[in-house]
C-alpha positions, 0 to 999 in steps of 0.5 A, a space after each residue: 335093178 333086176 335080179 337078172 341084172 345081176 345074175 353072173 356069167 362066166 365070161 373072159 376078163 381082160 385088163 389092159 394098163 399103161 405103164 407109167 401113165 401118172 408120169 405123163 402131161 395132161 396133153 401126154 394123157 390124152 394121146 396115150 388114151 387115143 393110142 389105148 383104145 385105138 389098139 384095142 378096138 382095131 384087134 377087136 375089129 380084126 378078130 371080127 368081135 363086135 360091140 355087143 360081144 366086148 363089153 368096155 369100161 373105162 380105168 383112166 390110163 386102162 381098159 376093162 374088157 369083158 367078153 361075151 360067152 359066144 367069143 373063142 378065148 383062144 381067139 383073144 389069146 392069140 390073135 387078138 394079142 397080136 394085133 395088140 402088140 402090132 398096133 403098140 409097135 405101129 403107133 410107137 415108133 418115134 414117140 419120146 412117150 411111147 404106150 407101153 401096156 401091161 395086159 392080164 387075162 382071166 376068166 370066171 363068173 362076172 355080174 353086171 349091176 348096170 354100174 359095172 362089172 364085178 366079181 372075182 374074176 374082175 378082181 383077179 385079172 384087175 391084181 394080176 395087171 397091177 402085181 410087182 411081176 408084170 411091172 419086173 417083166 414089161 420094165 426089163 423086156 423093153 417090149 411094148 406089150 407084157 401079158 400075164 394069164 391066170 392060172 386056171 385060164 392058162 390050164 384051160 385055154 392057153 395050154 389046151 389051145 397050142 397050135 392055134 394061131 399066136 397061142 404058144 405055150 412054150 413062151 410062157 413061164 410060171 410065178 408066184 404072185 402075191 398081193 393083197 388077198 392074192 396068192 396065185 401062180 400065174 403064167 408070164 409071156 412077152 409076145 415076141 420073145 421065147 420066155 419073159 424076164 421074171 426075176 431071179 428065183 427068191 429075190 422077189 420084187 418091190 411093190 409099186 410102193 417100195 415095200 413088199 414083194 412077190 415070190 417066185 414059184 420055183 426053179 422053173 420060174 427062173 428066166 435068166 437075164 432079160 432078153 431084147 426088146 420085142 421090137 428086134 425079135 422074129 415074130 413068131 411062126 403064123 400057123 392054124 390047128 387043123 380041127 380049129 378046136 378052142 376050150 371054152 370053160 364054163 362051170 368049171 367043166 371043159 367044152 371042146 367047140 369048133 372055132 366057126 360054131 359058137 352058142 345061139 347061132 352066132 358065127 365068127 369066123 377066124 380073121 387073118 388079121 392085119 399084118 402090121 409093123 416093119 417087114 423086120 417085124 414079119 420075117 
């Protein structure tokens, strides 16, 4: 294996995983995979992100995504987390197992030893989608879709990137998550609802094993009680910055770019997306 293999570069880490997949029959398993990967490759296709852009590994009842430096993490962020949660509504409507994900993002210097990924970032994004908060989040929201963002990647990108279609800072609320070697404030929303139901601030959360918890990070981490289901709420406002700027980080350094100008000549152009989902869904 070469050096160069494994050489690393910042890149945008995504990790997508299935609530109560364990639950599930074999049978149950193998549609709830077909719906997983289905909704996560139509987004790509919508926001005109191809195979060689999306790197995918497989984590049995999740996803591994990692993306090419040229791909606008604002775009993933807003557009591409629509089109995620569209097509979770879509393909759960009048299933008695309905797949619904917990979904984190992070980014920083990723290496690829031809087995797979790793690195911190890996492993940041990996915790983040697994911590005891999403789990409280997606359980008390009713929702399809739950997403939890690094700190640093909330910095950068969801707070410089406001206004930018489905990017919306304001739905998003602070928490302390702690596990493992991970102490870190990360920032929770659920597509669909003005703030996400965090736990009450000081009561922490159980561990997926009954033991340990996550503490909250202060008063602006209160939610208050869980709101309705994202099904039932307005999807929010369809709107574009003007400039089309997004942040990109790389080194720890901030870059402005214009969302259509992206590194080694390659253009994607910001895709409409497909409308999915009821009309109740559109008004």
């Amino acid at each position: 294996m070469s050096s160069s293999t494994q050489q690393a570069v910042y890149r945008l880490v995504v990790f997508g995983d299935v609530k109560d997949s364990a639950q599930r029959n074999h049978r149950a398993k193998q549609r709830m995979r077909e719906i997983m990967y289905a909704v996560f490759h139509e987004a790509l296709d919508a926001v005109r992100v191809g195979p060689g852009q999306a790197h995918v590994e497989d984590r049995g009842d999740g996803i591994l995504l990692a993306l090419h430096p040229t791909v606008p993490p604002a775009l993933m962020a807003g557009v591409w987390l629509e089109e995620v949660r569209q097509g979770l509504i879509e393909r759960n409507e009048g299933l008695t197992e309905p797949v619904r994900m917990r979904l984190s993002m992070h980014q920083g210097p990723v290496s690829d030893d031809g087995r797979g990924l790793y690195g911190r970032a890996v492993d940041l994004a990996g915790r983040l989608c697994d911590c005891p908060t999403a789990r409280h989040v997606l359980d008390a929201s009713g929702a399809d879709l739950a997403v939890v963002v690094s700190d640093a990647f909330h910095t950068a990108v969801i707070a410089e990137c406001a206004g930018e279609r489905f990017v919306e800072p304001a739905r998003y609320r602070p928490h302390r998550v702690t596990a493992k070697e991970t102490d870190e404030r990360a920032w929770f929303c659920v597509p669909g609802l003005p703030e996400p139901p965090l736990p009450e601030e000081g009561g922490g959360v159980p561990g997926p094993d009954g033991t340990g918890t996550s503490a909250t990070s202060g008063p602006s981490a209160t939610s208050g009680p869980p709101g309705p289901a994202a099904e039932t709420v307005p999807r929010p406002a369809e709107s574009r910055s003007a400039a089309g700027d997004y942040v990109e980080v790389h080194g720890g350094d901030v870059v402005n770019n214009k969302v259509d100008t992206l590194q080694g000549g390659l253009h994607i152009r910001m895709g409409e997306g497909r409308r999915r989902g009821t009309e109740e869904d559109r008004t």
